[in-house]
mmCIF file of the C-alpha atoms, coordinates in Angstrom:
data_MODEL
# 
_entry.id   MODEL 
# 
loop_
_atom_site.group_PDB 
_atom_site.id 
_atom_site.type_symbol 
_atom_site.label_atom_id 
_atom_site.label_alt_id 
_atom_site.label_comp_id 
_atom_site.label_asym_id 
_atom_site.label_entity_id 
_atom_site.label_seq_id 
_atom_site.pdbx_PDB_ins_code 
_atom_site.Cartn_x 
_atom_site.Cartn_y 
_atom_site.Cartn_z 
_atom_site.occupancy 
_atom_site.B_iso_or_equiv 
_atom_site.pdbx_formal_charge 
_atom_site.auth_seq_id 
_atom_site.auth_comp_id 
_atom_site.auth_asym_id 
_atom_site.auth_atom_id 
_atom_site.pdbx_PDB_model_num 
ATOM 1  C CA . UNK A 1 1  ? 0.000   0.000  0.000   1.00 0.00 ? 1  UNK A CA 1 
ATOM 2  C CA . UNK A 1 2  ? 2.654   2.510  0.879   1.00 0.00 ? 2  UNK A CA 1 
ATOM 3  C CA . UNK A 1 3  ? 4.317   1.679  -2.367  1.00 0.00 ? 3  UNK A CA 1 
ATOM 4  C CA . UNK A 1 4  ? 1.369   2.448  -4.292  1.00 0.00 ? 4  UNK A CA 1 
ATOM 5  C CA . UNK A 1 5  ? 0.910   5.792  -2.322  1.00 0.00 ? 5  UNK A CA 1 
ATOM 6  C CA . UNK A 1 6  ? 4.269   7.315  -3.920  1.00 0.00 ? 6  UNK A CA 1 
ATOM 7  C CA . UNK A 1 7  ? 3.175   5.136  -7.740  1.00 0.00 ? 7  UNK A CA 1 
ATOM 8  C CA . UNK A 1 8  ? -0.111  6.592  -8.438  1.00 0.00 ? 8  UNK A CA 1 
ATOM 9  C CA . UNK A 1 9  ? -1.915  8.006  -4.637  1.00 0.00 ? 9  UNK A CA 1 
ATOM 10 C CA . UNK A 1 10 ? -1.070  11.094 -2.968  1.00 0.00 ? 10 UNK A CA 1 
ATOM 11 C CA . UNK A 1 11 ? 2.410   11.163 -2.628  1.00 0.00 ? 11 UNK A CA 1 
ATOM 12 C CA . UNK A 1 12 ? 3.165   10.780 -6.582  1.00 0.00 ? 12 UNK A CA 1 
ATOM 13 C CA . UNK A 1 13 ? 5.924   14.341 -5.704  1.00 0.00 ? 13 UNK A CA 1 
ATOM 14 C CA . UNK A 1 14 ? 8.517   11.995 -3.805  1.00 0.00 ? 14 UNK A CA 1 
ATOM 15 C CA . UNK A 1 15 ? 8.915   9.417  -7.236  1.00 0.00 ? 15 UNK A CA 1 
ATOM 16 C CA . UNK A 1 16 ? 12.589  8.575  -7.836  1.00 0.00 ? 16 UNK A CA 1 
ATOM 17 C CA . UNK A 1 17 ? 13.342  7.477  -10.894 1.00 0.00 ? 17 UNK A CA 1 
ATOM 18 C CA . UNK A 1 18 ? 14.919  3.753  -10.592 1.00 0.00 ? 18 UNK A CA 1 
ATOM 19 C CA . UNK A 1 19 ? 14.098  3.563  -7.111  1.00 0.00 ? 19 UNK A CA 1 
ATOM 20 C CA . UNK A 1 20 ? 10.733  1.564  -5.566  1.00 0.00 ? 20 UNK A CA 1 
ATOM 21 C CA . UNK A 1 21 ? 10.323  4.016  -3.231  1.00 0.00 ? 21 UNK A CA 1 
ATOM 22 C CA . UNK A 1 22 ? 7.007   3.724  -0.308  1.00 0.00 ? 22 UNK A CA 1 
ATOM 23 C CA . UNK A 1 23 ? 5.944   6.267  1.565   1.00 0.00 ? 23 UNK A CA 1 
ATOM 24 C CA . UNK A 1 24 ? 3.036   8.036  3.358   1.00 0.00 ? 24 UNK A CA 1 
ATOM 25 C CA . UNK A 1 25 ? 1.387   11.470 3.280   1.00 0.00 ? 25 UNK A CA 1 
ATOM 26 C CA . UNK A 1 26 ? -0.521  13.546 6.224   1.00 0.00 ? 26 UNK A CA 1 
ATOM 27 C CA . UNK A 1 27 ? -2.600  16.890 6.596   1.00 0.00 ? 27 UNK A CA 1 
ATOM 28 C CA . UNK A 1 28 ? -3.479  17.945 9.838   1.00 0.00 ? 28 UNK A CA 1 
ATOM 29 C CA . UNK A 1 29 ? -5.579  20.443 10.776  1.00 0.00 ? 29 UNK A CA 1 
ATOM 30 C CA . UNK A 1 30 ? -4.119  23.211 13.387  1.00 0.00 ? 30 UNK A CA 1 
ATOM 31 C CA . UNK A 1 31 ? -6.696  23.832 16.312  1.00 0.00 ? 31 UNK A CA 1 
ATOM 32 C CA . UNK A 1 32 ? -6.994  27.226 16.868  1.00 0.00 ? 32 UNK A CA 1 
ATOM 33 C CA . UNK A 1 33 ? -5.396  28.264 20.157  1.00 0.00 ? 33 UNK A CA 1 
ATOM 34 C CA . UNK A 1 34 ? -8.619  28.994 22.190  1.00 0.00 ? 34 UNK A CA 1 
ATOM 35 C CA . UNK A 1 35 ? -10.295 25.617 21.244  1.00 0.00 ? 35 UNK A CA 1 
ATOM 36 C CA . UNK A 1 36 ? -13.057 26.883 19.281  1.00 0.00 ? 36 UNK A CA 1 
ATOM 37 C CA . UNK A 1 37 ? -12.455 25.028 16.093  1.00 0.00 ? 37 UNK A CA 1 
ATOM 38 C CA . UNK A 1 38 ? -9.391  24.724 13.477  1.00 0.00 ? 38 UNK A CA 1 
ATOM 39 C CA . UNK A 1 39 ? -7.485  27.348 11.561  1.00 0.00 ? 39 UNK A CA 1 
ATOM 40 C CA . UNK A 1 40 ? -8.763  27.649 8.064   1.00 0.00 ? 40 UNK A CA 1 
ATOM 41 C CA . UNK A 1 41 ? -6.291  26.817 5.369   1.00 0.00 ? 41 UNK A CA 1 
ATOM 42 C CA . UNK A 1 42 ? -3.693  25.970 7.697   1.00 0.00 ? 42 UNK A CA 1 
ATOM 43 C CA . UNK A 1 43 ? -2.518  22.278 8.051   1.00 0.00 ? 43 UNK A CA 1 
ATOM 44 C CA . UNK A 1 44 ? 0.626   20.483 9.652   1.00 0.00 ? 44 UNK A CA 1 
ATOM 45 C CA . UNK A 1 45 ? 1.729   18.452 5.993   1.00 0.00 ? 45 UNK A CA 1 
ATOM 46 C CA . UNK A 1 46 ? 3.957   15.940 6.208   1.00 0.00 ? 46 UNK A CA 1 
ATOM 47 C CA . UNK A 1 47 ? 5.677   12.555 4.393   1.00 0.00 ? 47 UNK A CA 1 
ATOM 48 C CA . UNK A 1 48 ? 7.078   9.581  5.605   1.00 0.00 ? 48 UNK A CA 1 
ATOM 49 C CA . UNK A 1 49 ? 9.722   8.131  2.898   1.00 0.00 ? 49 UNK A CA 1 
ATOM 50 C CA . UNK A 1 50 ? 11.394  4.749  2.964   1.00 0.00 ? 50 UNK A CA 1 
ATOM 51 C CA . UNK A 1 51 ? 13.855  4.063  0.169   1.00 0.00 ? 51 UNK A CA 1 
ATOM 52 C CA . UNK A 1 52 ? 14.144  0.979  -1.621  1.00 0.00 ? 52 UNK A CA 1 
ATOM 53 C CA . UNK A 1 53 ? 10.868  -0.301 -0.534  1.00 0.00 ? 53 UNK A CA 1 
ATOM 54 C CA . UNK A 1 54 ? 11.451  -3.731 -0.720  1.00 0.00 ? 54 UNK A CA 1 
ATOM 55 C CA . UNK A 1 55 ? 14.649  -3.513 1.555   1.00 0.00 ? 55 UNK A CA 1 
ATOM 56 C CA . UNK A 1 56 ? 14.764  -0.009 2.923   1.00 0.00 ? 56 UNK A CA 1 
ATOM 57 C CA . UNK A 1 57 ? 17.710  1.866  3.700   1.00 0.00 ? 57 UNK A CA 1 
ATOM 58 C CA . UNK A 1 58 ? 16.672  5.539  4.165   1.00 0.00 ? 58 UNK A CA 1 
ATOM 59 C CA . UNK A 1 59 ? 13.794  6.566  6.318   1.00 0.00 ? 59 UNK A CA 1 
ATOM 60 C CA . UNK A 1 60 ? 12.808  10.536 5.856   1.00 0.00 ? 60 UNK A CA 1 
ATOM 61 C CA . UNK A 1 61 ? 10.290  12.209 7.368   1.00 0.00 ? 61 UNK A CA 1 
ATOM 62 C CA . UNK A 1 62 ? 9.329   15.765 6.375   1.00 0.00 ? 62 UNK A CA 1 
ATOM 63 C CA . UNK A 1 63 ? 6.377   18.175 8.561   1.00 0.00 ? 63 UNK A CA 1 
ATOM 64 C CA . UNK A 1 64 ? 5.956   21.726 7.446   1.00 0.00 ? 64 UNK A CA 1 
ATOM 65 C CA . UNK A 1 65 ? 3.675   23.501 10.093  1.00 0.00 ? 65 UNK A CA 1 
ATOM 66 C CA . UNK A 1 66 ? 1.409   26.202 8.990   1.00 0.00 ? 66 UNK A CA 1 
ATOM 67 C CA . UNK A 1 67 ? 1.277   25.815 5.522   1.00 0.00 ? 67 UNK A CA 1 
ATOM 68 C CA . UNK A 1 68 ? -1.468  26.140 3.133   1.00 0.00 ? 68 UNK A CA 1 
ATOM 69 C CA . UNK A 1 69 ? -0.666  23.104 1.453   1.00 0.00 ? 69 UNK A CA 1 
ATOM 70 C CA . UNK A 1 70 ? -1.383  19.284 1.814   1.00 0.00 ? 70 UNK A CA 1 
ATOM 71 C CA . UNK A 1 71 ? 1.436   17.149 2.562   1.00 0.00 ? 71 UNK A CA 1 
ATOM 72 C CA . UNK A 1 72 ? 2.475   15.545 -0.211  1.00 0.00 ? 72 UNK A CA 1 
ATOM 73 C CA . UNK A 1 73 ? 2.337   18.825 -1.749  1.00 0.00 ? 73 UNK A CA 1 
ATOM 74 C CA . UNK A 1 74 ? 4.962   20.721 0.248   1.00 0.00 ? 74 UNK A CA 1 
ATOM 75 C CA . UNK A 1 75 ? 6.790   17.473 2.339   1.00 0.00 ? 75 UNK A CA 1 
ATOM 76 C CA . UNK A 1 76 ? 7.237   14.764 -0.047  1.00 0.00 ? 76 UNK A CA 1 
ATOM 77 C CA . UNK A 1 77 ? 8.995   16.835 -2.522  1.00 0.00 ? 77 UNK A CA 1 
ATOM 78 C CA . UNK A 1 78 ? 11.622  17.809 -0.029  1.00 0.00 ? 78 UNK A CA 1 
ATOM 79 C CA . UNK A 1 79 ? 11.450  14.170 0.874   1.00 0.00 ? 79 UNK A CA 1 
ATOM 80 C CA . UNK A 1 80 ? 12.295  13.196 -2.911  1.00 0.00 ? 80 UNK A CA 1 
ATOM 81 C CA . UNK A 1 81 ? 15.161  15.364 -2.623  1.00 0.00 ? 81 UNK A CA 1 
ATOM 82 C CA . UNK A 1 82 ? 16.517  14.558 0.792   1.00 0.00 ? 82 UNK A CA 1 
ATOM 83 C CA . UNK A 1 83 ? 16.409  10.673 -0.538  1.00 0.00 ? 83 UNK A CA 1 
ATOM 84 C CA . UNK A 1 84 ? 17.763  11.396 -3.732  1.00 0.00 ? 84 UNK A CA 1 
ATOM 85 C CA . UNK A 1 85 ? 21.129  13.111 -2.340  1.00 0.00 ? 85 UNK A CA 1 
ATOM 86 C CA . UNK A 1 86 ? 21.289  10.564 0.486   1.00 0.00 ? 86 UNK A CA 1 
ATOM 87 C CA . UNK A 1 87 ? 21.168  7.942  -2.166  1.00 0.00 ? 87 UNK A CA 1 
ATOM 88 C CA . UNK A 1 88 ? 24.126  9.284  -4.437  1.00 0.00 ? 88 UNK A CA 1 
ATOM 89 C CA . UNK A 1 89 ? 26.213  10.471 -1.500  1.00 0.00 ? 89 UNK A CA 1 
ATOM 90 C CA . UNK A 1 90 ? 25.800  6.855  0.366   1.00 0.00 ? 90 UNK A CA 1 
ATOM 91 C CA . UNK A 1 91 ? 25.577  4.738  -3.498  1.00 0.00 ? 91 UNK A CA 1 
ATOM 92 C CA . UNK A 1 92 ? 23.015  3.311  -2.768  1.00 0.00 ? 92 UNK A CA 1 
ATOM 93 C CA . UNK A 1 93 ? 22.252  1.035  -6.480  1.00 0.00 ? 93 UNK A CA 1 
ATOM 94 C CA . UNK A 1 94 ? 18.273  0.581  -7.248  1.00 0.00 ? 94 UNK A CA 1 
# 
């Protein structure tokens, strides 16, 4: 499942080419600070990255706070990146 979250669900941003790479998105909802209800268009986004899939080696997780955006629209690009570098720097092969 976490595999096909990063192939074709909602963390499609944090794709490496050659790599299997897994992974998970969240959006959270900031209460507001007298408890009344939840800040409007302002979420907690975050991705949970695990590269190769099958076997991983790199776990990254990303959480932007107070962003606009859904997680794996602002955290599992940086998390594509992140794995990316870690990947050449340690050679890790696909």
């Amino acid at each position: 499942m976490l595999q096909t979250a990063v192939a074709a669900g909602t963390g499609t941003k944090a794709q490496i080419p050659g790599y299997d790479v897994a992974g998970k998105t969240g959006t959270a909802e900031i209460p507001l600070p007298d408890g009344s209800g939840y800040a409007k268009n302002t979420y907690v986004g975050s991705f949970i990255g695990m590269v190769p899939a099958d076997h991983p080696r790199l776990v990254v997780l990303v959480a932007v706070n107070g962003t606009p955006m859904y997680g794996g629209d602002c955290a599992a690009p940086a998390v594509q990146k992140i794995m990316r570098f870690a990947l050449q720097h340690l050679e890790i092969a696909p």
